[in-house]
Backbone as ProteinMPNN parsed JSONL, in Angstrom:
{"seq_chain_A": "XXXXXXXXXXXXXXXXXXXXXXXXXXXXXXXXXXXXXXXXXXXXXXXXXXXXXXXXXXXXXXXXXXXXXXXXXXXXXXXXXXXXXXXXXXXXXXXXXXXXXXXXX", "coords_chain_A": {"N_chain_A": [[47.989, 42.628, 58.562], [48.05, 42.832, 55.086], [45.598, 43.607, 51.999], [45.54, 43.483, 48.68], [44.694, 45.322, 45.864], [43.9, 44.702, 42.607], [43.951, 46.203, 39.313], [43.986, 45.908, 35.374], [44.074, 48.16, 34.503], [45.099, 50.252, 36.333], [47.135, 51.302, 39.092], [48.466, 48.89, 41.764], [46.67, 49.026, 44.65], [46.695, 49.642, 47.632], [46.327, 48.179, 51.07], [45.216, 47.95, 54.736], [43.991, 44.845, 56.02], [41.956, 45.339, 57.992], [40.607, 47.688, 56.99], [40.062, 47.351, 54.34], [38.628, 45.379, 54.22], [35.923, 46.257, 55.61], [35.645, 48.453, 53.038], [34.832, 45.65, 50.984], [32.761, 44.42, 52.539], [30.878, 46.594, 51.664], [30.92, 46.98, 49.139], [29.573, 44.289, 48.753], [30.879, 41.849, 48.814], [32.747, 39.243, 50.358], [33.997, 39.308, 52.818], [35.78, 38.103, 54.465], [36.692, 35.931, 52.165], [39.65, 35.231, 51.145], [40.203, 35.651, 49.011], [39.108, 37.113, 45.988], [37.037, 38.633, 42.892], [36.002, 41.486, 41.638], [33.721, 41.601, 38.481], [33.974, 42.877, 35.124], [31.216, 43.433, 34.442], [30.01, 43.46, 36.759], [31.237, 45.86, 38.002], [29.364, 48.479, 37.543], [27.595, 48.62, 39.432], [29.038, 48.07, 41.992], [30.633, 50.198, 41.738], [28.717, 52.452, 42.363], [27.474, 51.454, 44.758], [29.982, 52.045, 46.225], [30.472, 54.971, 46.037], [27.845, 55.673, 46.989], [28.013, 54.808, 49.716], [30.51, 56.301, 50.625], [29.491, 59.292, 50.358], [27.623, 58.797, 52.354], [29.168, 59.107, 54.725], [29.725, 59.795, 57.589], [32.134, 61.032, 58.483], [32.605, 62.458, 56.144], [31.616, 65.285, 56.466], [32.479, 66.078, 58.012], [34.983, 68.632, 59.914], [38.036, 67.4, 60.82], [38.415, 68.385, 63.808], [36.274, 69.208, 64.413], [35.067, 66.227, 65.161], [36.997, 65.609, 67.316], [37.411, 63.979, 70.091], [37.381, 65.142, 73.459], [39.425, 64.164, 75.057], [41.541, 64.367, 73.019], [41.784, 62.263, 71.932], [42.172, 61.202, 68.974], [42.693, 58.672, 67.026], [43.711, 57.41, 63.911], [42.823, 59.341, 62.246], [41.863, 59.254, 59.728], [39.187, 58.896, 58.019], [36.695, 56.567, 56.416], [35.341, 57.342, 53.515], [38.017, 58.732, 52.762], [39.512, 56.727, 53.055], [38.558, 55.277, 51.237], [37.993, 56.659, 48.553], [40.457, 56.031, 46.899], [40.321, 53.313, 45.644], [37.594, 53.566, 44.597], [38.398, 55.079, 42.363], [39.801, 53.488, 41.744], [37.895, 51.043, 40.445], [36.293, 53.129, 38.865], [38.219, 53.498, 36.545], [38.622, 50.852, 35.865], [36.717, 50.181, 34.555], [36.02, 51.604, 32.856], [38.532, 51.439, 31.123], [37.203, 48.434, 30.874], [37.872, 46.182, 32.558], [38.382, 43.73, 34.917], [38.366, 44.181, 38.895], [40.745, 42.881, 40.766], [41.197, 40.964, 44.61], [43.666, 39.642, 46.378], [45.425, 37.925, 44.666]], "CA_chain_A": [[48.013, 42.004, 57.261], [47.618, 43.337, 54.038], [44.833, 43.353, 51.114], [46.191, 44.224, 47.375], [43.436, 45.615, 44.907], [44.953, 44.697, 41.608], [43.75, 46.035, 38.113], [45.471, 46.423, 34.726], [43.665, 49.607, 34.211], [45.773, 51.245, 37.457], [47.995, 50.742, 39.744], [48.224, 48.233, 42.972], [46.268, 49.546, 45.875], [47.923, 48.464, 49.612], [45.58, 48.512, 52.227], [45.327, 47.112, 55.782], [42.673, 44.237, 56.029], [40.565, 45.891, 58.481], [40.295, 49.14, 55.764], [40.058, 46.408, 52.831], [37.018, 44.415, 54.571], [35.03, 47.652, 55.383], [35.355, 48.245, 51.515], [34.394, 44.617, 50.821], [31.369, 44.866, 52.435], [30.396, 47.36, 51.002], [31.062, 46.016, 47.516], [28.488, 43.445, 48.524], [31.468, 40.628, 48.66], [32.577, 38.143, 51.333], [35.324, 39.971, 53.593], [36.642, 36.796, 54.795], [37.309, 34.919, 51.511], [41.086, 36.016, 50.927], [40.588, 36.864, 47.279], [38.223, 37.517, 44.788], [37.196, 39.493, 42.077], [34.766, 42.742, 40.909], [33.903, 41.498, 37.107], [33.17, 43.574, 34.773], [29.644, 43.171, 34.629], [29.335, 43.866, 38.314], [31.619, 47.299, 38.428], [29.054, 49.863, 37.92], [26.99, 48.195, 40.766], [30.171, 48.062, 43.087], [30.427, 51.747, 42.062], [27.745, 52.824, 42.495], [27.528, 51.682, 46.052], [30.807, 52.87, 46.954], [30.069, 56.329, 45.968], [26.869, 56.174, 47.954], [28.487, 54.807, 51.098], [31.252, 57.814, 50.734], [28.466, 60.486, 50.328], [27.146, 58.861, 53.731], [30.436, 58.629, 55.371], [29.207, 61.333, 58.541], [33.315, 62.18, 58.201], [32.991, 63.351, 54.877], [30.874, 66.061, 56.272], [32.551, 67.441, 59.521], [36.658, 68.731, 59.952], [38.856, 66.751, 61.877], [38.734, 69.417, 65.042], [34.854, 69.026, 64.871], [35.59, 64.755, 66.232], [38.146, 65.427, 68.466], [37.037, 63.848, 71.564], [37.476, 66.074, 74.946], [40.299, 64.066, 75.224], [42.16, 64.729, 72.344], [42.524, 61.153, 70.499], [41.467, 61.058, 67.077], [42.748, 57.976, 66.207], [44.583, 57.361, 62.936], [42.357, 60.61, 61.625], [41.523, 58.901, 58.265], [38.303, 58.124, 57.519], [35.851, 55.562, 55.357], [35.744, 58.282, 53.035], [39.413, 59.11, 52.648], [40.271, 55.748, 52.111], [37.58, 54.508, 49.578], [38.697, 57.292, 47.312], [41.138, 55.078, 45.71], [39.664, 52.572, 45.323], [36.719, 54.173, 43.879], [39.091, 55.739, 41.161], [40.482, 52.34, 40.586], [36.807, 50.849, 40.08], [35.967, 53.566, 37.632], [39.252, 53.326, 35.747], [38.635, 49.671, 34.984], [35.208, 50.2, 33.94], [36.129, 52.479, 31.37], [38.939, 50.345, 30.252], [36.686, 46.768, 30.494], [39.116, 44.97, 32.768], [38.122, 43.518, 36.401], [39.609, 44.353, 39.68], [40.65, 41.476, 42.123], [42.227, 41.199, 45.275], [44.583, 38.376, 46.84], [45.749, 37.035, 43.491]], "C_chain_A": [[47.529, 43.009, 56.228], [47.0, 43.042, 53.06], [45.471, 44.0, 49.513], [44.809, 43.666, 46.338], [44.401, 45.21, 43.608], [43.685, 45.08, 40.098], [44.282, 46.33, 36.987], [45.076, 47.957, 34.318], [44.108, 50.913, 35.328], [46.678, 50.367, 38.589], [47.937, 50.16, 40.781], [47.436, 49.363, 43.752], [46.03, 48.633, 47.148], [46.573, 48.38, 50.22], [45.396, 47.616, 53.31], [43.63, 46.264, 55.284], [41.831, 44.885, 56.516], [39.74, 47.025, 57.403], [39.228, 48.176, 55.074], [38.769, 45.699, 53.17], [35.941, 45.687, 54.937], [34.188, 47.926, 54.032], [34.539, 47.12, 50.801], [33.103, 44.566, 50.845], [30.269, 45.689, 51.83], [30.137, 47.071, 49.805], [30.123, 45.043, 47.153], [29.519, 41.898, 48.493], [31.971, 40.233, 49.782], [33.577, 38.623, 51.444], [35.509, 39.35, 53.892], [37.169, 35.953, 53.659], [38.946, 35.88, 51.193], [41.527, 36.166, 49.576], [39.553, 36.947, 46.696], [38.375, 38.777, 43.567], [35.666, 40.437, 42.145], [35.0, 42.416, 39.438], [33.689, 42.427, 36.321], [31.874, 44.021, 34.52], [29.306, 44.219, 35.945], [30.108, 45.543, 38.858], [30.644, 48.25, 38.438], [27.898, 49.877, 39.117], [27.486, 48.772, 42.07], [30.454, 49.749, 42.937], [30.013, 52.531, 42.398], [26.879, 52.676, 44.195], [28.556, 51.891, 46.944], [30.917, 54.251, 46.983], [28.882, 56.663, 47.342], [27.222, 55.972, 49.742], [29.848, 56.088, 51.539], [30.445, 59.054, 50.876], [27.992, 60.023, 51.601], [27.891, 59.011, 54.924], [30.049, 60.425, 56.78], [31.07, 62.098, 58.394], [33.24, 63.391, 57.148], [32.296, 64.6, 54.886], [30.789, 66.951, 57.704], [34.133, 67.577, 58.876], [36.899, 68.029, 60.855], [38.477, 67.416, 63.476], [36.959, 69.351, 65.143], [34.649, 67.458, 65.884], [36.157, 64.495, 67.197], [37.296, 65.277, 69.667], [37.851, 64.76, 72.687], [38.812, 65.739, 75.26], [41.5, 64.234, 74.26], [42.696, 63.395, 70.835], [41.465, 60.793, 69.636], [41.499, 59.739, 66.592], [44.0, 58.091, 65.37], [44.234, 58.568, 61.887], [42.17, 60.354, 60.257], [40.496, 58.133, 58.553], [37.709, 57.322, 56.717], [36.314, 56.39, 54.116], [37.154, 58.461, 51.919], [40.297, 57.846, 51.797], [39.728, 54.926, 50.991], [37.8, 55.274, 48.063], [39.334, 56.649, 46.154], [40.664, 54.262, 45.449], [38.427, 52.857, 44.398], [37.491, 54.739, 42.467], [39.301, 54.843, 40.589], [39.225, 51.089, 39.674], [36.6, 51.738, 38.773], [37.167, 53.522, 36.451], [39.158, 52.005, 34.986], [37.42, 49.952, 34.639], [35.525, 50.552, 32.502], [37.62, 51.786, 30.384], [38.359, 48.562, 30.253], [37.902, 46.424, 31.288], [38.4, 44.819, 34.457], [39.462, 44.283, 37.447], [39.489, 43.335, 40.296], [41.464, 42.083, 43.003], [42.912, 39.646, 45.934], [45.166, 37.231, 46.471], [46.715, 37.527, 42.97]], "O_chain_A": [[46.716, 43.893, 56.496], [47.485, 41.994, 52.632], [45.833, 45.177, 49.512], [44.238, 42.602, 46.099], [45.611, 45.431, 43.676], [42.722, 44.341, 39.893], [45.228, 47.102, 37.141], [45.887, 48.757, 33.851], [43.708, 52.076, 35.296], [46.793, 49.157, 38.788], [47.094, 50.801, 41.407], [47.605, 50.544, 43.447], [45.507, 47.568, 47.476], [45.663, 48.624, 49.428], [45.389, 46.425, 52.997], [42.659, 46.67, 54.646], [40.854, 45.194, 55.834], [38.535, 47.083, 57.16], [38.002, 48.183, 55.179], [37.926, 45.497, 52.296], [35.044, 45.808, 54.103], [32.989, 47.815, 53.778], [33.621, 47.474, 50.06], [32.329, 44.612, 49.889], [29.089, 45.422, 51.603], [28.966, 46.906, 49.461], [29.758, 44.767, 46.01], [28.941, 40.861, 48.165], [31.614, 41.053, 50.629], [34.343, 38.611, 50.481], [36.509, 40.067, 53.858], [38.088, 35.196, 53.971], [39.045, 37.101, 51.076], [42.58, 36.562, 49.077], [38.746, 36.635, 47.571], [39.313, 39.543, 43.348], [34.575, 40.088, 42.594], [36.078, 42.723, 38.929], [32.923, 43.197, 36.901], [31.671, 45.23, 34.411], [28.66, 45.261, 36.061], [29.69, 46.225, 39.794], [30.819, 49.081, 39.329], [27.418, 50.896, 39.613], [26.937, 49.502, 42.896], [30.481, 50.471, 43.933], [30.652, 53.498, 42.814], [26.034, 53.431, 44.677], [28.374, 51.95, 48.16], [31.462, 54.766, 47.958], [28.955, 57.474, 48.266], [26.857, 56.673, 50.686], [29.972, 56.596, 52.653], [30.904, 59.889, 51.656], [27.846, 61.024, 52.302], [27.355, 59.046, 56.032], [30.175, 61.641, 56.636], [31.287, 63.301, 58.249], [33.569, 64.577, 57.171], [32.162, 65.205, 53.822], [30.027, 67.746, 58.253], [34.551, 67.015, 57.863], [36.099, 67.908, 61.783], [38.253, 66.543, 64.315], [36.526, 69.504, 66.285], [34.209, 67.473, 67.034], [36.042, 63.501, 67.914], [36.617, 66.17, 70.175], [39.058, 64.946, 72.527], [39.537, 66.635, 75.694], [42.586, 64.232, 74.84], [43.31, 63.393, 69.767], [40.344, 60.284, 69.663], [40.603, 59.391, 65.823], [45.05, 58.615, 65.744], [44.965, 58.85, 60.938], [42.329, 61.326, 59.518], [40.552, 57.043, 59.123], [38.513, 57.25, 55.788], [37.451, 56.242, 53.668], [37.213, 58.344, 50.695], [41.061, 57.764, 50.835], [40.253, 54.189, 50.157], [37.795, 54.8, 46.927], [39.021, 56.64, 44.964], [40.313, 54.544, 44.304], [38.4, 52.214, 43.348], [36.786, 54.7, 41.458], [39.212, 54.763, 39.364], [39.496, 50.46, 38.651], [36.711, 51.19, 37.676], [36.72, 53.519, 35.304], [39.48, 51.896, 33.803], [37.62, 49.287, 33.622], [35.346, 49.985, 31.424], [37.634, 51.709, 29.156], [38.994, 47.644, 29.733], [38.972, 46.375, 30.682], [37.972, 45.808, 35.052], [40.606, 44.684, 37.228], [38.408, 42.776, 40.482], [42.177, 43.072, 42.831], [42.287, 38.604, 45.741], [45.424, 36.176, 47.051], [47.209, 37.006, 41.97]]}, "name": "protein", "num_of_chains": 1, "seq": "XXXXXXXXXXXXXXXXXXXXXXXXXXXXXXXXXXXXXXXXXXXXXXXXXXXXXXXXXXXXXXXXXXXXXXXXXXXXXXXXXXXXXXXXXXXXXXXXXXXXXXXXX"}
């Protein structure tokens, strides 16, 4: 299944649920309700701890070829990190234009 970030200050952002609830949490909001919103009010909060959970992200601070298990599977090789990026862009983008983000609306 899929989660859609929506704000008018940028463009959709896709993401699988499992990704999208990761994020959520983080955000401080209820990864099971199947929509909500980040108000404006509450963005530089929600920013402010998605930045800090990216700066902790242990990926964001080895190479790929440093993880590789003995056996060779990585996975999908995209980390926390990698994929909070956008999201994080699309957070500060509405900030600075005043507009919320939601998702599943």
């Amino acid at each position: 299944m899929l989660i859609v970030f929506k704000s008018a200050a940028s463009g959709d952002l896709i993401t699988f649920e499992k990704n999208a609830k990761e994020m959520l949490d983080v955000l401080g909001k209820d990864r099971d309700d199947g929509k909500g919103i980040v108000t404006v009010a509450q963005l530089p909060a929600a920013i402010e701890r998605l930045k800090q959970a990216i700066a902790d992200d242990p990926a964001r601070h080895t190479t790929l070829e440093d993880e590789t298990p003995a056996g060779g599977d990585v996975g999908d090789g995209v980390s926390f990190y990698q994929r909070a990026l956008p999201l994080l862009d699309m957070l500060e983008r509405a900030l600075k234009d005043a507009t919320p983000v939601t998702w599943g609306v």
